[in-house]
N, C-alpha and C positions, 0 to 999 in steps of 0.2 A: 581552557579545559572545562571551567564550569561553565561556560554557554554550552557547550555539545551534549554537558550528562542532561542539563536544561531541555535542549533543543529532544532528545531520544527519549526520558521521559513524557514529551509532550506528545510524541508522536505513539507514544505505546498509550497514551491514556486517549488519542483518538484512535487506535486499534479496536481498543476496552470499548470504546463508544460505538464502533461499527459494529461490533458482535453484539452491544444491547437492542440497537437498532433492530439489525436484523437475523431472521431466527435461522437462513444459512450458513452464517458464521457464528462458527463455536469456537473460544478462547477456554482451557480448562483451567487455566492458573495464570497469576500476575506475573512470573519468571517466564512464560511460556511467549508471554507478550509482549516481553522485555526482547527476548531473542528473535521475535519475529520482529518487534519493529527494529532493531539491528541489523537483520537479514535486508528486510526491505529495504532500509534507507543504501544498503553496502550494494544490491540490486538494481535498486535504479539510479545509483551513481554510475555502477561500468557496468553493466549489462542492456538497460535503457538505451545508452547512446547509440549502440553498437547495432541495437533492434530498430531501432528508427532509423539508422541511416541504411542498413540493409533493406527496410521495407519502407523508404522513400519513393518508388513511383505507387505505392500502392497508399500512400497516405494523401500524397497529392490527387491523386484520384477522387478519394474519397475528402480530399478538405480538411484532412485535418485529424478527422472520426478514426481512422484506424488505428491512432494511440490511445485510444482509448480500450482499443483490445488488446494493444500492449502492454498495456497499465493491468488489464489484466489476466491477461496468460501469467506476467510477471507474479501479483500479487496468487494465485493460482499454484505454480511453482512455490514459492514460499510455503504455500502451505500445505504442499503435499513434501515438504523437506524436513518441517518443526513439528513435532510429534504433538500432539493438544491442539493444533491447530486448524482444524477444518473447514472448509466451504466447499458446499454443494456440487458446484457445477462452474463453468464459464462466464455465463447472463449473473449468476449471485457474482462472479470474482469482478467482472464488469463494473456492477455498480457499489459493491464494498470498497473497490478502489475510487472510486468518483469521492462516495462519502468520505472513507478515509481522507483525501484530498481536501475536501471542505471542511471537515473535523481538524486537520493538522493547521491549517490556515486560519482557521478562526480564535484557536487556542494558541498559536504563535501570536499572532496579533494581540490577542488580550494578554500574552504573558511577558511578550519581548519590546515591549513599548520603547 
């Protein structure tokens, strides 16, 4: 139980990190970030799967690249769901999701040794 509240604060503190980064994403509170990284991870556990395997000939096409527009329409969705939580457009959900990604993985690594 205490690896998961671990694992969910690490991932809202690279949410906090996407929206310093970038000035499309706006976080207006620490609870707000809470529930969005909760959102996401509950997201693309069963809705992720479901989106790729639905748009499997279009991923193979593409190599691979179209989860990446998965990743975010999804992240996208979240944030048109959590009230405080904004980004821009598609192209910002695109690459807030990338970072997000590399923000979540770098601070697992440094925290979950």
């Amino acid at each position: 139980m205490l690896r998961l509240i671990v694992v969910w604060l690490i991932h809202t503190a690279a949410l906090l990190g996407v929206a310093y980064f970038m000035t499309s994403v706006e976080i207006q509170s620490f609870g707000t970030a809470l529930l969005a990284a909760a959102l996401l991870g509950l997201a693309n556990a069963v809705v992720r799967p479901i989106l790729v395997l639905l748009t499997l000939p279009v991923t193979v096409l593409t190599l691979g690249l179209f989860i990446l527009v998965i990743n975010g329409v999804i992240f996208l969705a979240i944030a048109h769901l959590v009230p405080g939580f904004q980004v821009t457009g598609l192209w910002a959900a695109i690459l807030a999701a990338i970072l997000y990604s590399i923000f979540s993985w770098l601070l697992a690594a440094l925290v979950l040794r």
